[in-house]
mmCIF file of the N, C-alpha and C atoms, coordinates in Angstrom:
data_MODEL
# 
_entry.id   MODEL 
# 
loop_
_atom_site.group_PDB 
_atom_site.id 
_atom_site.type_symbol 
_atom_site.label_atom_id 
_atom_site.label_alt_id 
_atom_site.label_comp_id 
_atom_site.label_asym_id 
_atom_site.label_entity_id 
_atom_site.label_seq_id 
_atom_site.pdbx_PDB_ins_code 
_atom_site.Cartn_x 
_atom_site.Cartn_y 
_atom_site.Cartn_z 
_atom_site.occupancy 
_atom_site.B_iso_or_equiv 
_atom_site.pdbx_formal_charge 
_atom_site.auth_seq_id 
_atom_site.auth_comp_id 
_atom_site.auth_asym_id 
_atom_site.auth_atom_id 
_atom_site.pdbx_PDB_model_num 
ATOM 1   N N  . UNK A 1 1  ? 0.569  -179.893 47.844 1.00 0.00 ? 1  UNK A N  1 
ATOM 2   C CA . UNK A 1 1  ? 0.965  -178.864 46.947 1.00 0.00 ? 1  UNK A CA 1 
ATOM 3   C C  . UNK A 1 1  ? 1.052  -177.536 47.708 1.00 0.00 ? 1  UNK A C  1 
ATOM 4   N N  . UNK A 1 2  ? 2.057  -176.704 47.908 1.00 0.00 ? 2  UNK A N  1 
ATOM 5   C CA . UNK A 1 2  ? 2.584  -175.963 47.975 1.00 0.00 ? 2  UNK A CA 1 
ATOM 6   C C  . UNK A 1 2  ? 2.269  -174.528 47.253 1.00 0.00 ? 2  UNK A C  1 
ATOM 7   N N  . UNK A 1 3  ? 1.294  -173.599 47.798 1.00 0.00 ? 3  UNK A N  1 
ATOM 8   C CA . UNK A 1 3  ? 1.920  -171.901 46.870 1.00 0.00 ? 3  UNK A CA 1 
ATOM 9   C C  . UNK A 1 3  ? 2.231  -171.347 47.505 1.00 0.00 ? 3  UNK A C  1 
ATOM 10  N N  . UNK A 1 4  ? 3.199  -170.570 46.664 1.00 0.00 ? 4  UNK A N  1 
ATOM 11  C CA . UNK A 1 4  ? 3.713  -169.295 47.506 1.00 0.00 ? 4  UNK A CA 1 
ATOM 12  C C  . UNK A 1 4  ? 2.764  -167.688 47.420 1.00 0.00 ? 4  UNK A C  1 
ATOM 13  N N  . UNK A 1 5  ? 2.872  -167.681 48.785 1.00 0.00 ? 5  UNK A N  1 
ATOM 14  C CA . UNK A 1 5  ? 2.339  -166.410 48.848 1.00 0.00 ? 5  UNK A CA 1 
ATOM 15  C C  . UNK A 1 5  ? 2.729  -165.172 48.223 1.00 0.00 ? 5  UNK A C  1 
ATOM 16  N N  . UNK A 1 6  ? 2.164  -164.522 47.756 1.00 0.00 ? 6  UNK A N  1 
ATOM 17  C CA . UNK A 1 6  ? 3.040  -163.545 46.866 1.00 0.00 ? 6  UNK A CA 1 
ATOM 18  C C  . UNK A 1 6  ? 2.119  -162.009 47.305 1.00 0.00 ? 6  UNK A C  1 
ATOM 19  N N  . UNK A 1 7  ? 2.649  -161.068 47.999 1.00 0.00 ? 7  UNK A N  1 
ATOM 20  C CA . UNK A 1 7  ? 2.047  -159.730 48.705 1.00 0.00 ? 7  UNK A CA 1 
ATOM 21  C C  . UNK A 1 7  ? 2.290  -158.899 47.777 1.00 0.00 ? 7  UNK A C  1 
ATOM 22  N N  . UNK A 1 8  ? 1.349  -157.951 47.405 1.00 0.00 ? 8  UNK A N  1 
ATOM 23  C CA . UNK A 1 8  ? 1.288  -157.016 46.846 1.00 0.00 ? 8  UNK A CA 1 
ATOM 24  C C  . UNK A 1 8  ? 1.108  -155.471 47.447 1.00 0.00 ? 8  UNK A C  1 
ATOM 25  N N  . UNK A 1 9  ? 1.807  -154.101 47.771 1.00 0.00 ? 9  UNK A N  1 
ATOM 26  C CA . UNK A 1 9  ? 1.789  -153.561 48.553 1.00 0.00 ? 9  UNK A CA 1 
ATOM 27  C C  . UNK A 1 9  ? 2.170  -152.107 47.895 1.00 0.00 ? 9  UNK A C  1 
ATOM 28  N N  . UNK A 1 10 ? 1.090  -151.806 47.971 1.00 0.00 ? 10 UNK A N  1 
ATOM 29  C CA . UNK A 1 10 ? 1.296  -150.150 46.933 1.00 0.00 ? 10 UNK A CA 1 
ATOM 30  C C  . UNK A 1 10 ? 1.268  -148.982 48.298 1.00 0.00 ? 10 UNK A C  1 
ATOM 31  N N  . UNK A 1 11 ? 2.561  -147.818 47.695 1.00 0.00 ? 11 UNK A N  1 
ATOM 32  C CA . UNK A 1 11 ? 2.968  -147.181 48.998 1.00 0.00 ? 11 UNK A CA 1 
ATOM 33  C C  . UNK A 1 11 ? 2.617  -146.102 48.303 1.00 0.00 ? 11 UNK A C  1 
ATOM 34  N N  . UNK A 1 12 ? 1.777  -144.871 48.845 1.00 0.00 ? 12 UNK A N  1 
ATOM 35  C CA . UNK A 1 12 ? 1.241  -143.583 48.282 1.00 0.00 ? 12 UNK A CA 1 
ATOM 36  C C  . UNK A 1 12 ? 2.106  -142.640 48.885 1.00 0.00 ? 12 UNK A C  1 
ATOM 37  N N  . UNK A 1 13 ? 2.933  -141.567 48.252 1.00 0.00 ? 13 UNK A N  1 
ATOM 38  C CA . UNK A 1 13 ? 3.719  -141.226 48.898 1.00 0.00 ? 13 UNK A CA 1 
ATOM 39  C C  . UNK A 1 13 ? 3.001  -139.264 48.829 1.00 0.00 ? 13 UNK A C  1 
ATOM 40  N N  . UNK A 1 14 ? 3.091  -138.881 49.676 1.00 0.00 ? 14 UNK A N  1 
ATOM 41  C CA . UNK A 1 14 ? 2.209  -137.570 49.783 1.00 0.00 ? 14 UNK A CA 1 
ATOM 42  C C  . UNK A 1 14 ? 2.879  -136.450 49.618 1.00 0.00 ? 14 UNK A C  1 
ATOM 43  N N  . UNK A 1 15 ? 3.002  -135.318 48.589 1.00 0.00 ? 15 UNK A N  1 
ATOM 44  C CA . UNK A 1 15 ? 3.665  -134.440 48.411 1.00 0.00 ? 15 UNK A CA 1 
ATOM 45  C C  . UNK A 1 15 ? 3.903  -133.684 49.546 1.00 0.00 ? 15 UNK A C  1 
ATOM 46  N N  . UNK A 1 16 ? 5.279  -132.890 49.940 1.00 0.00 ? 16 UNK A N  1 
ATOM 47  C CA . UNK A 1 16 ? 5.733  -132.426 51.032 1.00 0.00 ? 16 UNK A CA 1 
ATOM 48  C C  . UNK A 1 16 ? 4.757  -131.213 51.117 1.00 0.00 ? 16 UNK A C  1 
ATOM 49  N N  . UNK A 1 17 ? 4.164  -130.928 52.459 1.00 0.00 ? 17 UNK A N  1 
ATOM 50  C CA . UNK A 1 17 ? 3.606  -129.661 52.348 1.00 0.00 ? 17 UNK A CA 1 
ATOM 51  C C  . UNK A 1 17 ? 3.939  -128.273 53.373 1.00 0.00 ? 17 UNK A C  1 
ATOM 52  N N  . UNK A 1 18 ? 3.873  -127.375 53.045 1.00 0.00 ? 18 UNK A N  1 
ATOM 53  C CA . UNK A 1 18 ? 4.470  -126.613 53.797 1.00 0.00 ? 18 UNK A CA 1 
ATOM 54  C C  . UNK A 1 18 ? 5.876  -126.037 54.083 1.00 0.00 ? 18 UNK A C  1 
ATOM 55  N N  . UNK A 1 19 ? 6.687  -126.555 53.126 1.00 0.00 ? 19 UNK A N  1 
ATOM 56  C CA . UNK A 1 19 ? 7.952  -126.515 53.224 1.00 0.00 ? 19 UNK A CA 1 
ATOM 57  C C  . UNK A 1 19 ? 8.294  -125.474 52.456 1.00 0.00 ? 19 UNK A C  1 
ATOM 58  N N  . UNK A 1 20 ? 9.290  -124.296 53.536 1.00 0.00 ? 20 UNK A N  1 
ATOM 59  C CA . UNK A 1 20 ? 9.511  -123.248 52.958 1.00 0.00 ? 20 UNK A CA 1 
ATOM 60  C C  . UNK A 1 20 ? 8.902  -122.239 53.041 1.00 0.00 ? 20 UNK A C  1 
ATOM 61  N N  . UNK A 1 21 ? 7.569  -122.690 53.828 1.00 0.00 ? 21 UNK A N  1 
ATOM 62  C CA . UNK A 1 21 ? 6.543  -121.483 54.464 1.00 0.00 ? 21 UNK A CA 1 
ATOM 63  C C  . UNK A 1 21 ? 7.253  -120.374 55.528 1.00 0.00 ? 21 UNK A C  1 
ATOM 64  N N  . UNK A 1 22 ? 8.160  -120.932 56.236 1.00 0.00 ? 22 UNK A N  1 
ATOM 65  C CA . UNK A 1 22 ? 8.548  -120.279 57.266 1.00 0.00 ? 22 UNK A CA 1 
ATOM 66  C C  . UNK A 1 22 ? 9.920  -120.865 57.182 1.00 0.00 ? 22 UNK A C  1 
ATOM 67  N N  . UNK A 1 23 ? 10.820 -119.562 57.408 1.00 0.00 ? 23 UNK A N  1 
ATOM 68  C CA . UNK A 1 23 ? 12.083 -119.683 57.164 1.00 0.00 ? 23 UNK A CA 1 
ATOM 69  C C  . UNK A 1 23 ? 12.474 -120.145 58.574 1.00 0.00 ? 23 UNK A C  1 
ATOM 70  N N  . UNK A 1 24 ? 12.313 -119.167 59.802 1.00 0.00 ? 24 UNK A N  1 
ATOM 71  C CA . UNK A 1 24 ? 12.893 -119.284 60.877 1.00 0.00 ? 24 UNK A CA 1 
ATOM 72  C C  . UNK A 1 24 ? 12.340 -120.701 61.356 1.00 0.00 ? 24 UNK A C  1 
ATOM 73  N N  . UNK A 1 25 ? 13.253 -121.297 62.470 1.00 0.00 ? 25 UNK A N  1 
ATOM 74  C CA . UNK A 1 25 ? 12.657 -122.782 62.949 1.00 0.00 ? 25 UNK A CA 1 
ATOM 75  C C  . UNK A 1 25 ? 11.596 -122.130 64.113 1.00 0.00 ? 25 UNK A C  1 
ATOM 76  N N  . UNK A 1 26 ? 12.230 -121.120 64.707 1.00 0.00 ? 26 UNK A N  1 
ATOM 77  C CA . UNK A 1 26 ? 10.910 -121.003 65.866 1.00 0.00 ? 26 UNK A CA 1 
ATOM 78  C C  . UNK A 1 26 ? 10.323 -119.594 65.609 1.00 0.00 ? 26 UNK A C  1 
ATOM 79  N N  . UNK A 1 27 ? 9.027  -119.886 65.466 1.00 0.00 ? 27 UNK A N  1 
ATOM 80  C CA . UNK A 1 27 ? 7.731  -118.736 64.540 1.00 0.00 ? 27 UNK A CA 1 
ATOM 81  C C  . UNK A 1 27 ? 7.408  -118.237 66.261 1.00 0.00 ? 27 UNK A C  1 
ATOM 82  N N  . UNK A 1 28 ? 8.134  -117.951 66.941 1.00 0.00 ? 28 UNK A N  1 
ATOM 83  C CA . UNK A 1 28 ? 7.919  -117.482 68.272 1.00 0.00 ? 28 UNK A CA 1 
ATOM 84  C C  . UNK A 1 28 ? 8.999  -116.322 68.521 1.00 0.00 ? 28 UNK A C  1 
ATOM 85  N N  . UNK A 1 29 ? 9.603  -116.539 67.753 1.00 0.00 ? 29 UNK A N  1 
ATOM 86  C CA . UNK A 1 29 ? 11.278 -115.676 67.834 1.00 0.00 ? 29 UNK A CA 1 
ATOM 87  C C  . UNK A 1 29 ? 10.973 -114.203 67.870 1.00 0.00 ? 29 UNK A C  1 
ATOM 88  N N  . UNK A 1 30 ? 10.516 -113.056 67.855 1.00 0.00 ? 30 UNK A N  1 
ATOM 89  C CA . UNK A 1 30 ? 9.652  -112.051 67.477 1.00 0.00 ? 30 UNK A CA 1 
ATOM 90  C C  . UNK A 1 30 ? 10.953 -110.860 68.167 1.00 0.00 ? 30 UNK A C  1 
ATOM 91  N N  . UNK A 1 31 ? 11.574 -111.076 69.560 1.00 0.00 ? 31 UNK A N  1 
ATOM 92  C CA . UNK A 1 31 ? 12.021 -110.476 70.243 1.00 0.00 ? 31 UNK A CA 1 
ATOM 93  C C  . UNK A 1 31 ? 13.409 -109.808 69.187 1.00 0.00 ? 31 UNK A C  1 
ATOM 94  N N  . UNK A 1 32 ? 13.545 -108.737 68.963 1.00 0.00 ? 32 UNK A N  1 
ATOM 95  C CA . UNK A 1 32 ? 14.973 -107.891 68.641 1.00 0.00 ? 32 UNK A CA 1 
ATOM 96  C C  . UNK A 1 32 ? 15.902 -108.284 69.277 1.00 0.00 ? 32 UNK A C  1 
ATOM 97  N N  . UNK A 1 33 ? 17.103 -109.449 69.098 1.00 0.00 ? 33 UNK A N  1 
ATOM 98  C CA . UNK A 1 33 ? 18.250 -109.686 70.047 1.00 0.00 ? 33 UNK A CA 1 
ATOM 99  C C  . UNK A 1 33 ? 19.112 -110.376 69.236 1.00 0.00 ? 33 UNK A C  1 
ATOM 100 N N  . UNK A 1 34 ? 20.141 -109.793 68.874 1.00 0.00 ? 34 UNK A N  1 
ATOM 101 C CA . UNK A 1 34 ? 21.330 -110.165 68.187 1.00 0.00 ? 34 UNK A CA 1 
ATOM 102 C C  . UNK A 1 34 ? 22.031 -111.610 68.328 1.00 0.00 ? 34 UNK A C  1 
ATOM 103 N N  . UNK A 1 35 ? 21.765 -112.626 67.747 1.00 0.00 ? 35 UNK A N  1 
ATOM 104 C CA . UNK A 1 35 ? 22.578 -113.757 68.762 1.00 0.00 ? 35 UNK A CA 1 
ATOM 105 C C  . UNK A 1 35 ? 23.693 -114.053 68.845 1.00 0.00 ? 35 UNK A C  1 
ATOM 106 N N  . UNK A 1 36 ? 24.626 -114.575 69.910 1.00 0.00 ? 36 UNK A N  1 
ATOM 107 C CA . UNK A 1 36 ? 26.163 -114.162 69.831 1.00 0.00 ? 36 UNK A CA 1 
ATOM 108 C C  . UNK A 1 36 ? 26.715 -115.301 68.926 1.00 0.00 ? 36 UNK A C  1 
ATOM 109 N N  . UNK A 1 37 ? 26.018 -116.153 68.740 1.00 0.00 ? 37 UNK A N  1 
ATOM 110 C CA . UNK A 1 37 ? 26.707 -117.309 67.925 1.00 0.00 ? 37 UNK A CA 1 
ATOM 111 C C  . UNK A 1 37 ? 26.314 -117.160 66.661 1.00 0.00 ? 37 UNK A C  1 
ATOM 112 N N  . UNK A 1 38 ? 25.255 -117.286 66.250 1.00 0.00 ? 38 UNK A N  1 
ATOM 113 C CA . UNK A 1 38 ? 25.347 -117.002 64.419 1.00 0.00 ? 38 UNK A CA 1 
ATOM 114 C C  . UNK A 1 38 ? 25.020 -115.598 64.377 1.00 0.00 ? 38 UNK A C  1 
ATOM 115 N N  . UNK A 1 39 ? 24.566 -114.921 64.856 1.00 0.00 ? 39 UNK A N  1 
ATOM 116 C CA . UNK A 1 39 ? 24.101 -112.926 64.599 1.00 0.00 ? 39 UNK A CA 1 
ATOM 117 C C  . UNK A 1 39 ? 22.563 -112.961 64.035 1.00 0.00 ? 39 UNK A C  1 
ATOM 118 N N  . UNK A 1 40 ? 21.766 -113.962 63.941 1.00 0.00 ? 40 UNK A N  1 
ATOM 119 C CA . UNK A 1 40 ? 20.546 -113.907 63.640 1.00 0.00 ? 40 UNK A CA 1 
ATOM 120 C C  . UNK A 1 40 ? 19.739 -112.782 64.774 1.00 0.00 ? 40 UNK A C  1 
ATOM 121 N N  . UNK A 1 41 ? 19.158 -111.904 64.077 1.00 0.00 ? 41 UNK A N  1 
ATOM 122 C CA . UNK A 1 41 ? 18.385 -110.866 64.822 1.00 0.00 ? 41 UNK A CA 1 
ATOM 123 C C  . UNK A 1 41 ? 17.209 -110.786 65.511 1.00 0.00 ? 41 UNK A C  1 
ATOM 124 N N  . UNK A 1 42 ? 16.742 -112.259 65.802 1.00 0.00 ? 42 UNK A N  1 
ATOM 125 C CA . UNK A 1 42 ? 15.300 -112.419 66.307 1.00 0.00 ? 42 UNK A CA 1 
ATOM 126 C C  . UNK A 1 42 ? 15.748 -113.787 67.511 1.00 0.00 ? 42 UNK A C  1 
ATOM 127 N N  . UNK A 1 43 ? 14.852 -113.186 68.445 1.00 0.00 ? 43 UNK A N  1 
ATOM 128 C CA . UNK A 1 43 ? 14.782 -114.410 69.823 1.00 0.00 ? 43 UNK A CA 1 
ATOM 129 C C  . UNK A 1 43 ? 13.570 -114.561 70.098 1.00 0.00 ? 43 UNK A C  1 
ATOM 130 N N  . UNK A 1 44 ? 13.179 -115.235 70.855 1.00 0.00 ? 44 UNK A N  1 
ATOM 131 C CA . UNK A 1 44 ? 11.950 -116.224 71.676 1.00 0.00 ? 44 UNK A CA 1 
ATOM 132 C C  . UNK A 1 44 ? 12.576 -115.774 73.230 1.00 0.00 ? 44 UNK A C  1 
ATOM 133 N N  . UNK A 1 45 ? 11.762 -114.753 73.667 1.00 0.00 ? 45 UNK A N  1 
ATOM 134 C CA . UNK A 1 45 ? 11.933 -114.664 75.447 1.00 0.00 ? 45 UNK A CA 1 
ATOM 135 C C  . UNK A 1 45 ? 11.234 -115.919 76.171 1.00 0.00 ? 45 UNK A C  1 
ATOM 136 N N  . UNK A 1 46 ? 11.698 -117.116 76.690 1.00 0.00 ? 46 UNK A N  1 
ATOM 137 C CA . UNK A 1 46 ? 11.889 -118.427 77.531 1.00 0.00 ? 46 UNK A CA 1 
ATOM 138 C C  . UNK A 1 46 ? 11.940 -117.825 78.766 1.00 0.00 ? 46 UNK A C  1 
ATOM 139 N N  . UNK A 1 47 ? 10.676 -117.826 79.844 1.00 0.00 ? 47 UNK A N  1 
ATOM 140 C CA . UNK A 1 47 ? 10.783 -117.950 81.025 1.00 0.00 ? 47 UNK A CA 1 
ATOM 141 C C  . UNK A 1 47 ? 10.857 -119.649 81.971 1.00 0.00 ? 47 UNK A C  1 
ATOM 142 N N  . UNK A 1 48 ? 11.823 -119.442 82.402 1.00 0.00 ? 48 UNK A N  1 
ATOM 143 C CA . UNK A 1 48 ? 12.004 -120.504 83.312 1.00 0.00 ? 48 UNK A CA 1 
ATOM 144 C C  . UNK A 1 48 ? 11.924 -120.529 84.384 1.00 0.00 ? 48 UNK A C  1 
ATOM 145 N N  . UNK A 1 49 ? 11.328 -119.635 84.986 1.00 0.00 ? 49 UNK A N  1 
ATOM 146 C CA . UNK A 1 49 ? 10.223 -119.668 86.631 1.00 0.00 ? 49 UNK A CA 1 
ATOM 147 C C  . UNK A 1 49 ? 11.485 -119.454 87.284 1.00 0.00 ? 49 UNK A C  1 
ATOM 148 N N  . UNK A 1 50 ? 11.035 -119.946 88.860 1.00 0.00 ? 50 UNK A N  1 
ATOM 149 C CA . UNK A 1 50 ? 11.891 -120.181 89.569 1.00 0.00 ? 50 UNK A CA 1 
ATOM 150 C C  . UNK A 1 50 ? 12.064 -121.273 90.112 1.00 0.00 ? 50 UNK A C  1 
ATOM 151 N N  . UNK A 1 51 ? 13.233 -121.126 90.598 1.00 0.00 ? 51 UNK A N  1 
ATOM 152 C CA . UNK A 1 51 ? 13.465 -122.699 91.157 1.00 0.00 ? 51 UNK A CA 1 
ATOM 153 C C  . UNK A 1 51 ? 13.816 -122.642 92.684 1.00 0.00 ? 51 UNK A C  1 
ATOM 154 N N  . UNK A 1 52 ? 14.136 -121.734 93.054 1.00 0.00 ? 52 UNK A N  1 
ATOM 155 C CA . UNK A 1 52 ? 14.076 -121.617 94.958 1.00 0.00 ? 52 UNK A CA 1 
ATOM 156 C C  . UNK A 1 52 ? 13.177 -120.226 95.050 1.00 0.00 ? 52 UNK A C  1 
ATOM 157 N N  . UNK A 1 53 ? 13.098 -120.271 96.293 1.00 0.00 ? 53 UNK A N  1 
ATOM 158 C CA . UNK A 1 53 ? 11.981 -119.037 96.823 1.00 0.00 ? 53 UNK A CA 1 
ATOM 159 C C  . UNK A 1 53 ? 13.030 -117.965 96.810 1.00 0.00 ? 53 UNK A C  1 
ATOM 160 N N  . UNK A 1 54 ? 14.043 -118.125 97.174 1.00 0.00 ? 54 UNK A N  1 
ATOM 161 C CA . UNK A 1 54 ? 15.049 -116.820 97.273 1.00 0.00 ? 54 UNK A CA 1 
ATOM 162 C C  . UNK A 1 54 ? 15.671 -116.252 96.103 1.00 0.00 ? 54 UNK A C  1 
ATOM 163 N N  . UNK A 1 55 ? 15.387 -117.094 94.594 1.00 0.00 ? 55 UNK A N  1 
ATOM 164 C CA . UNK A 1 55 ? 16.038 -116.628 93.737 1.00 0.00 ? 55 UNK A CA 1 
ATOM 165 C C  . UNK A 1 55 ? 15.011 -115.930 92.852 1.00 0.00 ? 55 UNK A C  1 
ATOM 166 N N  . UNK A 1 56 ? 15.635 -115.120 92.088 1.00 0.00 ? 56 UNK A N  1 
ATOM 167 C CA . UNK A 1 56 ? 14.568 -114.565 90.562 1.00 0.00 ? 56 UNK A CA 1 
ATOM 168 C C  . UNK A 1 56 ? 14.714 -115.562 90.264 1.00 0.00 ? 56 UNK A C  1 
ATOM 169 N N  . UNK A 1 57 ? 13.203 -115.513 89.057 1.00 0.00 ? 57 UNK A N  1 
ATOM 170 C CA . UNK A 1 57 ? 13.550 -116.253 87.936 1.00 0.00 ? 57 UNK A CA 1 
ATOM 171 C C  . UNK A 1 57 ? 14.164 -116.227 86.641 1.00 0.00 ? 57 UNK A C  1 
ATOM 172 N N  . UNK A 1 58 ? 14.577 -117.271 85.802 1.00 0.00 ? 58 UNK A N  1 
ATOM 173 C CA . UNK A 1 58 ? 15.459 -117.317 84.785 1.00 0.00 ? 58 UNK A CA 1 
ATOM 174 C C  . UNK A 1 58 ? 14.720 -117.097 83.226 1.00 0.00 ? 58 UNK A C  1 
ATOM 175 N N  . UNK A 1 59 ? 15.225 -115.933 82.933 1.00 0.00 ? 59 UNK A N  1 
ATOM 176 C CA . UNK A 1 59 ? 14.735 -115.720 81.565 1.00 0.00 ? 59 UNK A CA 1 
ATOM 177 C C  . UNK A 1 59 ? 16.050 -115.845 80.434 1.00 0.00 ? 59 UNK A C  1 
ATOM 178 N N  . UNK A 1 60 ? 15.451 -116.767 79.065 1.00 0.00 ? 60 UNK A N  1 
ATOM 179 C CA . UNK A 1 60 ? 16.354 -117.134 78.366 1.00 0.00 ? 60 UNK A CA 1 
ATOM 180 C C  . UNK A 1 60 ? 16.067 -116.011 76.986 1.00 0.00 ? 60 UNK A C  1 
ATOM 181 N N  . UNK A 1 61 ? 16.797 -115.726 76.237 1.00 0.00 ? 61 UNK A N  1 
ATOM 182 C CA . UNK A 1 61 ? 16.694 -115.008 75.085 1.00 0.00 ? 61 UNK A CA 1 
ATOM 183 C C  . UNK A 1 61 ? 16.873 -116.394 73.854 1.00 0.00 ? 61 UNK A C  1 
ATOM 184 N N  . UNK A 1 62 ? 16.360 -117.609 73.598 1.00 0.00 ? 62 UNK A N  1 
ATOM 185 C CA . UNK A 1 62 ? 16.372 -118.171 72.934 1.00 0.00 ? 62 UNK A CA 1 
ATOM 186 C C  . UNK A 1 62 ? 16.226 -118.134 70.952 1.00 0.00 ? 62 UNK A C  1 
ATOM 187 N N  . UNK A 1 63 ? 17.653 -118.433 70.003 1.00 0.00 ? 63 UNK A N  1 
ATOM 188 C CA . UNK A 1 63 ? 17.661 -117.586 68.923 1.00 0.00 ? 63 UNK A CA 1 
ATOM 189 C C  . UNK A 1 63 ? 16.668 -118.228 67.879 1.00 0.00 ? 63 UNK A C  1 
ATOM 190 N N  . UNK A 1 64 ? 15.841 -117.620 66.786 1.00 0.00 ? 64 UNK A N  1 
ATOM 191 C CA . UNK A 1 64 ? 15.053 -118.000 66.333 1.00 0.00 ? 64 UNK A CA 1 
ATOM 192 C C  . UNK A 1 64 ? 15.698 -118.928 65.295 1.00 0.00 ? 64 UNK A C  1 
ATOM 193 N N  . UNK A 1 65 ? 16.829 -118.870 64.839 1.00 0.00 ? 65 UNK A N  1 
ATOM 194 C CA . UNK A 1 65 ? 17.688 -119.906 63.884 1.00 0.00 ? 65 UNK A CA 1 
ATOM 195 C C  . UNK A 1 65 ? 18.238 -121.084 64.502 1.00 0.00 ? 65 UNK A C  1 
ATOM 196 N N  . UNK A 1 66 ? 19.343 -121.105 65.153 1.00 0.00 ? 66 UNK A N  1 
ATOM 197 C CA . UNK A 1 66 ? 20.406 -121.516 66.005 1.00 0.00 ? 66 UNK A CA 1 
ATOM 198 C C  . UNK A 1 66 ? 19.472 -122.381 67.403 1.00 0.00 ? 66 UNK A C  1 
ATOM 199 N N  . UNK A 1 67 ? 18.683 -121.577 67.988 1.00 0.00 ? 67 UNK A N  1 
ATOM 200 C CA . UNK A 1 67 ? 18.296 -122.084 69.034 1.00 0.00 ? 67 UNK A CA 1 
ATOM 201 C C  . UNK A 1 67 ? 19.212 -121.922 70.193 1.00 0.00 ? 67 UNK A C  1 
ATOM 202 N N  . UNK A 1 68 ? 20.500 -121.052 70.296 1.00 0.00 ? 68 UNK A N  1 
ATOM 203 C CA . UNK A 1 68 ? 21.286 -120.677 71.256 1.00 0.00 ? 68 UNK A CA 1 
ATOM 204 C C  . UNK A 1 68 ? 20.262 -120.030 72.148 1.00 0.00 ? 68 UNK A C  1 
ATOM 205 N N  . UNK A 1 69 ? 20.481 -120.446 73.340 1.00 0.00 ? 69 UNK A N  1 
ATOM 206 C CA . UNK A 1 69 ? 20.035 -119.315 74.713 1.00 0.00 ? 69 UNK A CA 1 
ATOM 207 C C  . UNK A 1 69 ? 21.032 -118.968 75.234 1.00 0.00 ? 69 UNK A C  1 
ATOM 208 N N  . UNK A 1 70 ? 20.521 -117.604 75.888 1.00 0.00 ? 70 UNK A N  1 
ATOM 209 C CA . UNK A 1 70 ? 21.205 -116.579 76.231 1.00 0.00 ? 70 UNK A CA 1 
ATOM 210 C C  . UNK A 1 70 ? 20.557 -116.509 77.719 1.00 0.00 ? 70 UNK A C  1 
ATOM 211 N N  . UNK A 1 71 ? 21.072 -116.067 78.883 1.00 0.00 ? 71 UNK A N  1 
ATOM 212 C CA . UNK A 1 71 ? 19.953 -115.981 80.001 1.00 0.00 ? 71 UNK A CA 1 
ATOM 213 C C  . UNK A 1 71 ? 20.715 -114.487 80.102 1.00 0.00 ? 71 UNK A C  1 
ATOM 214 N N  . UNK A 1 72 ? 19.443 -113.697 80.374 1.00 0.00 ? 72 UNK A N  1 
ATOM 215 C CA . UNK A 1 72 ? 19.094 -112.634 81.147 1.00 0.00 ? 72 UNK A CA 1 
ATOM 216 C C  . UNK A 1 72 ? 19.157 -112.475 82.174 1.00 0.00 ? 72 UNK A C  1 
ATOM 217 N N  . UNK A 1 73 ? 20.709 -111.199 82.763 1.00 0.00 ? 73 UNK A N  1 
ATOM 218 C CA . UNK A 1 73 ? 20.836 -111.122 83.873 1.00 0.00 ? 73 UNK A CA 1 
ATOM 219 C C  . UNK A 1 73 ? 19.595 -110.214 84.457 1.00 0.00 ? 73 UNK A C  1 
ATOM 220 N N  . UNK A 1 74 ? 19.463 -110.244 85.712 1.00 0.00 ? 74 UNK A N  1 
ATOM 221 C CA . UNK A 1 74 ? 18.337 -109.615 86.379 1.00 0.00 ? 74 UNK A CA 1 
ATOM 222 C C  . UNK A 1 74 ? 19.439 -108.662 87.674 1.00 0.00 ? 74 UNK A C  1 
ATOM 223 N N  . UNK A 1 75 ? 18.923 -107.499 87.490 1.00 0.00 ? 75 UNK A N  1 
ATOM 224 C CA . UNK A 1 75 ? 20.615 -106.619 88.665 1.00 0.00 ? 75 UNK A CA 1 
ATOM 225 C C  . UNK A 1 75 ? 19.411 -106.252 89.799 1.00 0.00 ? 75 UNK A C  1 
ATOM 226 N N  . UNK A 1 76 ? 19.621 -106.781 90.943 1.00 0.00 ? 76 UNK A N  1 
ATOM 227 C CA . UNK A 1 76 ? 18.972 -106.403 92.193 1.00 0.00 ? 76 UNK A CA 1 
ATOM 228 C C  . UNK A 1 76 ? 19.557 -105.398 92.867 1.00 0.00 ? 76 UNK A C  1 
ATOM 229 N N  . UNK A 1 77 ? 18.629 -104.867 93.724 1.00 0.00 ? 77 UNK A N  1 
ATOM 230 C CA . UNK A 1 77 ? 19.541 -102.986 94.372 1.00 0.00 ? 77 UNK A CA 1 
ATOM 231 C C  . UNK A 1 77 ? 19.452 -103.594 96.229 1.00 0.00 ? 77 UNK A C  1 
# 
């Protein structure tokens, strides 16, 4: 004789939390910088070190919406 197994499986599903707390995606964005692709007014200054001994390093103006970077020229004399 034969039964079939029969599973029973209760799924609790957890109200979303936090959503809507923070508009911008990056809560780092703080910097005043216009972005050229959507015009959102806040960036995240992104240092990216250097990568040879002879060069500066690369700083990004990253947008607090969009996430466009921008790099920062650096003018040597």
């Amino acid at each position: 004789m034969t039964k079939d197994l029969i599973e029973k499986e209760e799924i609790h599903h957890e109200a979303e939390r936090g959503k809507g707390a923070v508009e911008d995606k990056n809560v780092y964005a703080t910097y005043p910088h216009k972005c050229e692709k959507c015009g959102y007014g806040k960036a995240e200054i992104v240092d990216e070190g250097v990568k040879y001994t002879d060069e500066a390093g690369v700083i990004l103006l990253e947008c607090g919406k969009c996430g466009w970077g921008e790099r920062v020229n650096h003018k040597t004399s």
